[in-house]
N, C-alpha and C positions, 0 to 999 in steps of 0.2 A: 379665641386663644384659650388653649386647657390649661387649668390648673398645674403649678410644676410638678408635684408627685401625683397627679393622677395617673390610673390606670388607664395605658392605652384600649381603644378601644376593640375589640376582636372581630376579627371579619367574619363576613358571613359564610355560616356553614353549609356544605350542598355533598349530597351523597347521592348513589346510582341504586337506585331498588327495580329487581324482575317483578313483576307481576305476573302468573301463569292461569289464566281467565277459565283454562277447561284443565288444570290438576294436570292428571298425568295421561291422560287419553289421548292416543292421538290416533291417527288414520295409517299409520307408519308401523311396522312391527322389526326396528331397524335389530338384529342378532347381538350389536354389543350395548343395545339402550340399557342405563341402568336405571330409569327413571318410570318405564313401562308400568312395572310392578307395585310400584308405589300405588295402583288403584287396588289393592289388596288393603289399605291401612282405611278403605272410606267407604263400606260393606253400604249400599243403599246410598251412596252421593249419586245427583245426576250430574256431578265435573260441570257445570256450568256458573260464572257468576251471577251472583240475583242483582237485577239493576240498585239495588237499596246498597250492597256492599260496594256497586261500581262508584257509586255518586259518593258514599263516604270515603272509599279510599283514593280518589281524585281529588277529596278537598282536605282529607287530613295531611296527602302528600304535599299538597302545597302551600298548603298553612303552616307547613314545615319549614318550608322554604322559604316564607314571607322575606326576606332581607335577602334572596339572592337574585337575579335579573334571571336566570335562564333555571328551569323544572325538567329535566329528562324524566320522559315519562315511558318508560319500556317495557314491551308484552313479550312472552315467553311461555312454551309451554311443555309437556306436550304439544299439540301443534294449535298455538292460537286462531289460527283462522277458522277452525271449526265453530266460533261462536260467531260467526258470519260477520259482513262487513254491517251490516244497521248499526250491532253491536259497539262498534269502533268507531262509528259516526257519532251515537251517542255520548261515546267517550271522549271526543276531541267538542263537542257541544258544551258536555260538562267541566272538561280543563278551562276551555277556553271562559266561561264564567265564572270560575273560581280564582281566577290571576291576576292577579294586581297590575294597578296602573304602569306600564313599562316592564314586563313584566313578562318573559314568553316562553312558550312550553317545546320541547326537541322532542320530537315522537320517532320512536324508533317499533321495530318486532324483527324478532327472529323467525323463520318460516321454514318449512323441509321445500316451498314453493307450492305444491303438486295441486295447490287448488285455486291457484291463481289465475284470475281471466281480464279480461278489459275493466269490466267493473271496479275491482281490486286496484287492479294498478290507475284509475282514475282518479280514486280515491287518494291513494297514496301520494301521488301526485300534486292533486290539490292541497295534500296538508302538509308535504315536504316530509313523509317517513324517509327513514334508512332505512332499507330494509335488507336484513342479513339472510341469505338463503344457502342451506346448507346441501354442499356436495364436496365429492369427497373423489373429483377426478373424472376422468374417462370414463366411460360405458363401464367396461368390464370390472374397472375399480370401485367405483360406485354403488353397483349393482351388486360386489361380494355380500356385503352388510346391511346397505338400507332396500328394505325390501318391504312391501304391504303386506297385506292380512294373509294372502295366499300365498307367499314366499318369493313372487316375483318381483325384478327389481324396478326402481323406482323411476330410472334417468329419463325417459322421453316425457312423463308428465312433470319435473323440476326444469327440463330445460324448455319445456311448451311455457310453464308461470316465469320463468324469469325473461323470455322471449315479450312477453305482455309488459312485462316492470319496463325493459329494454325501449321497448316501442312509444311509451308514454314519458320516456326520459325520467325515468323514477332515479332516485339515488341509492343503491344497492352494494352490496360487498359479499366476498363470499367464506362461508367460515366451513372450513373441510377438519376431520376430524384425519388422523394417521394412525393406519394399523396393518395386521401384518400384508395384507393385501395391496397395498401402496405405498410401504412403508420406503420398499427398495428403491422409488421412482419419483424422486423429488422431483428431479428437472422436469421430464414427464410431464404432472402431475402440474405444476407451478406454469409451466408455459401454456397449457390447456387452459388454464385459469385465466392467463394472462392474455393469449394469444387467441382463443378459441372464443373464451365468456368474454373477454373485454373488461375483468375483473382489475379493479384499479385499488381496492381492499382488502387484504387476505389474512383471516385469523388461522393459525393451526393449533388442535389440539391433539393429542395424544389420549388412545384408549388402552388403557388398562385395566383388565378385572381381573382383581384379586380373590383369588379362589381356596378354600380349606385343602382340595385334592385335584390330582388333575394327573394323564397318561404322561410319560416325560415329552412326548411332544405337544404337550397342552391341551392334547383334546379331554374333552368335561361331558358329563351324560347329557348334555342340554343343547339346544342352540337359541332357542327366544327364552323371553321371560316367562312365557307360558309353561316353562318347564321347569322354571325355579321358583314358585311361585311369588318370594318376596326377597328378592338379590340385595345383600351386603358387602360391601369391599371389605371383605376378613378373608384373612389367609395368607400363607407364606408362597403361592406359588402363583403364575397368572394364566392366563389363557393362551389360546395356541392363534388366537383374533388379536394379541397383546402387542403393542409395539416394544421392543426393546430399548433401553436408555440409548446403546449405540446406533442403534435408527435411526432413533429421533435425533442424537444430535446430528447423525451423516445427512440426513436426510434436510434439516434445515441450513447446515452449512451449503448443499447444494444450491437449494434455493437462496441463500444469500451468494452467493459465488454466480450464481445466475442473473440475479437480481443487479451485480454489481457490474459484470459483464455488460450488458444491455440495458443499465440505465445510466449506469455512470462512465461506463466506455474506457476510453487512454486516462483517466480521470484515475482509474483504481490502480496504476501503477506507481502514482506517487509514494515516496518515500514514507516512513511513519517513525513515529517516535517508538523507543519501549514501549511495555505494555504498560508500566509501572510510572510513564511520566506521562501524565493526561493532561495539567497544569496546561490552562487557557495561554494562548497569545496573541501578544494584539491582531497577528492576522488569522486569530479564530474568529475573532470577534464580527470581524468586515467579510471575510469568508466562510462559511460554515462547510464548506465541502472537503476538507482536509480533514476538521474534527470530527465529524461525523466519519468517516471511513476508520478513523484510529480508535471513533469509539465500536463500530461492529465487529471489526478485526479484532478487536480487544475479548468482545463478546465471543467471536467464531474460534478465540483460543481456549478460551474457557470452555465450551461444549467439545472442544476435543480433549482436553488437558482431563478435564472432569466425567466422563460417560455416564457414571452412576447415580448426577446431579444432571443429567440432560436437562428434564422437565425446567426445572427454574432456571438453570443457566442458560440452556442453549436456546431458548424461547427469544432471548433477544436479540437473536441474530435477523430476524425478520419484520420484528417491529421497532422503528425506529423511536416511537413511542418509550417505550420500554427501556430506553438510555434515559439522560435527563432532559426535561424538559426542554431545555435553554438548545441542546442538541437535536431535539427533535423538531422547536422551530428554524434552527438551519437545514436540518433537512426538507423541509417545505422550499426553501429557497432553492435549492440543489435540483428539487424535482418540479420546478413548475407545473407540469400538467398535471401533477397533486393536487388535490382540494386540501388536505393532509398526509402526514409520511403514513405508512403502511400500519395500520390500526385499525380493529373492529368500530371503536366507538370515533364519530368526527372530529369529539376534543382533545383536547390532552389533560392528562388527569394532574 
């Protein structure tokens, strides 16, 4: 029994840190990468971690964590798998020594895929990664922007690695970036995901590079990094590669309008409250598939109401995550064949 005026005690704190194992290097020469150039700031790095910083930065992360049960430990790069799978074997060697009694580590990485083979995905496998692998649509969509060293594009070697993740029952999501090349073709672009990949995950992010000058239809003297040699988001105008705020919201309401269609069915003709009465009741509580619809609709008015705040507003029309918590596990209930509602990362923050 505590003292009467003590201080309650504080829970324990747990935070999400990238690690990016090879810097900014990657195998990838994707036209809107704004992260490529970044190997301009490390003149004589070899981008690689030395095992000495791997093993300290796996035991100060979780020595961090000492009072919380789960460590998210996530790689991120340029493209992490270039520092090969030994590498990452190492890495889950040294978490798993470092973790306290009860005590367990969520390994996740981001990947473009395009080096994945059996190995990889066995690996992953065995130790329960996420793994995020990023595309960005259809052939033609995909292939506008992310393209290798010789300008070709990327999609039969991303869909050959995620075909291996597939095969070994890896757990996987896919995070597509939106630009002007896809920007038109939500639906498109979200049933390919859905329908095509088998995609049960789906992050979107919005490219936008902010540029000092630019033709009025956005074309810039440049098209890789190689030709800017160190890119900073300055400047009043964007690229002609730039999604617009009205895209992206048109373009995620589709996909919520999609998403609602075809998962929730006769379900999304239910009536709604205002936008302005959210105020739980008791059959939100025992139900969650009423709240959850008034709280996206709520979302999907806001990315229209708002265009020029697309990015933060209209983001939440896709991830159910992104509402509150309490809402997001009634959307797990709504979507059974969810592991979680529609979110890059498995928890909810």
């Amino acid at each position: 029994m505590s003292a009467p005026n003590a201080t309650p005690e504080r829970p324990p704190q747990a935070f999400h840190l990238l690690a990016k194992p090879t810097g900014a290097v990657c195998n990838l020469d994707c036209s809107y990468c704004f992260f490529l150039s970044k190997e301009m700031l490390y003149p004589g790095s070899r981008f690689r971690m030395a095992d000495e910083l791997l093993e300290t930065y796996l035991r100060q992360l979780i020595e961090a964590h000492s009072r919380v049960p789960e460590v998210a430990i996530a790689w991120q790069g340029g493209e992490p798998t270039l520092m090969g799978v030994e590498f990452f074997r190492r890495s889950v060697e040294l978490a798993e020594g470092f973790l306290q009694p009860g005590q367990r580590a969520a390994y996740t990485i981001q990947t473009n895929g395009t080096l994945l083979d059996e190995e990889w995905a066995e690996f992953f496998k065995q130790n329960d990664f996420l793994v995020g692998i990023s595309i960005d649509g259809p052939r033609e969509l995909h292939d506008a922007y992310r393209v290798n060293k010789g300008g070709k594009g990327s999609f039969d070697q991303v869909i050959s690695g995620l075909a291996h993740l597939q095969a070994a029952d890896v757990d996987w999501n896919a995070l597509t970036t939106i630009h002007a090349a896809n920007a038109d073709r939500g639906r498109e672009v979200y049933r390919f995901l859905r329908d095509e990949l088998g995609a049960r995950f789906v992050q979107f992010i919005p490219i936008i590079e902010r540029v000092a000058e630019a033709d009025a239809d956005g074309t810039v003297p440049w098209t890789s990094w190689r030709d800017r040699p160190l890119y900073v988001q300055e400047g009043e105008v964007v690229t002609g590669r730039s999604v617009t705020a009205e895209q992206y919201g048109r373009f995620l309401i589709d996909v919520f309008e999609e998403w609602v269609r075809r998962e929730l069915g006769r379900r999304a003709a239910e009536p709604v409250r205002p936008l302005g009465d959210l105020r739980p009741r008791p059959r939100d509580r025992a139900h969650g598939r009423p709240l959850l619809l008034r709280s996206l609709r709520r979302a999907e008015a806001q990315a229209w109401q708002h265009p020029d705040d697309a990015h933060a507003r209209a983001r939440r029309l896709a991830a159910a995550a992104a509402v509150r918590a309490r809402q997001a596990r009634n959307a797990a209930a709504v979507l059974p064949r969810l592991r979680r509602p529609l979110c890059l990362s498995r928890r909810l923050p």
